[in-house]
C-alpha positions in Angstrom: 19.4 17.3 -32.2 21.2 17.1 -28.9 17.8 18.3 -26.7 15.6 15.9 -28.9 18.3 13.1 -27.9 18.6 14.5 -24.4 14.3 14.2 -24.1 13.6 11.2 -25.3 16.4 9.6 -22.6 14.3 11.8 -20.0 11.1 9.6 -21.1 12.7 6.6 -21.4 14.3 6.4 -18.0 10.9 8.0 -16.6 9.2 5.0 -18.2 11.7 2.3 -17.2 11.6 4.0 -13.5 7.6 3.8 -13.3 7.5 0.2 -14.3 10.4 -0.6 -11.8 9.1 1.8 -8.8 5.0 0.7 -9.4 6.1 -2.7 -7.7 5.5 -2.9 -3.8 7.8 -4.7 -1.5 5.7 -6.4 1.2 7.5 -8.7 3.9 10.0 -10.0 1.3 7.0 -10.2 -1.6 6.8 -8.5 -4.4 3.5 -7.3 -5.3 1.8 -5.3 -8.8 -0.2 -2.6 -8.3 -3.6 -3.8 -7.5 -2.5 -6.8 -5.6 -3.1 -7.7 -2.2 -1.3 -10.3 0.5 -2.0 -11.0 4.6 1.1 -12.2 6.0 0.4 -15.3 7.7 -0.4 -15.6 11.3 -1.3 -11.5 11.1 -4.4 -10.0 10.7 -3.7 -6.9 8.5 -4.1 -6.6 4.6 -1.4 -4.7 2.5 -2.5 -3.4 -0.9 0.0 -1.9 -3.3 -1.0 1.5 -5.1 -0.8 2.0 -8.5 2.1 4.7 -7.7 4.3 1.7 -5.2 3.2 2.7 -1.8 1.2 -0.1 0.4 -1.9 0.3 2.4 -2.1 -1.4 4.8 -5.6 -2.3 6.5 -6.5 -2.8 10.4 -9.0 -4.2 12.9 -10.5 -1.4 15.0 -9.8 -0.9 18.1 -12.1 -2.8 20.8 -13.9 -1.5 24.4 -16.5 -3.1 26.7 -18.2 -1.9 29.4 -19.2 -5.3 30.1 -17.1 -8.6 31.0 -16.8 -10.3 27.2 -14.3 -12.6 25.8 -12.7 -11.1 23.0 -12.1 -14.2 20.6 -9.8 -13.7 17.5 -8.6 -16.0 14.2 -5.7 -15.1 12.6 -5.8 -18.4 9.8 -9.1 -16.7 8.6 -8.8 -13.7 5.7 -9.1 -10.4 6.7 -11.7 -8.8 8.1 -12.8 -12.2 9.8 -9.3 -12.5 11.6 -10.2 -9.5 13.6 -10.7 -9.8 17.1 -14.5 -10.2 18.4 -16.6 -10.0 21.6 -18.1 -13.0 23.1 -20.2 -12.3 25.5 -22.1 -15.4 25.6 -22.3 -17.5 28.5 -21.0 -14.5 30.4 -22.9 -13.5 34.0 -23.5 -9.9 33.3 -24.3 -7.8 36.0 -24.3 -4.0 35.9 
């Protein structure tokens, strides 16, 4: 009796301890598993796993042989906020 009682608190606190640990923190949010959120003003977007860890997604790194503008926007969702070349309007000469 005492190992059946001492099992089944085993599962319950394993239970209670996924449900509590799935959650993400994320810049003061609290996200479920699944969910995703861009912190304003940043262009990067966090996902929470299914086990309560965050992804978090990048823009790539940029290079340019040639003279461009890079042009960026973090108000628009991400992967439009990352940065850009412009090379328009730009007197190439190589």
């Amino acid at each position: 009796m005492k190992a059946a009682t001492f099992i089944l608190c085993v599962l319950v606190l394993s239970a209670h301890a996924l449900l509590v640990l799935a959650d993400c923190q994320i810049a003061g949010r609290r996200l479920q598993p699944g969910e995703t959120y861009q912190p304003p003003g940043r262009c990067v977007l966090n996902t929470c796993g299914s086990n309560g860890i965050t992804t978090s997604k990048t823009c790539p790194s940029l290079s340019s042989l040639q003279p461009c503008k890079i042009v960026e926007d973090a108000s628009k969702p991400f992967p439009k906020c990352c940065p850009r070349f412009d090379c328009a309007n730009q007197n190439l000469r190589l």
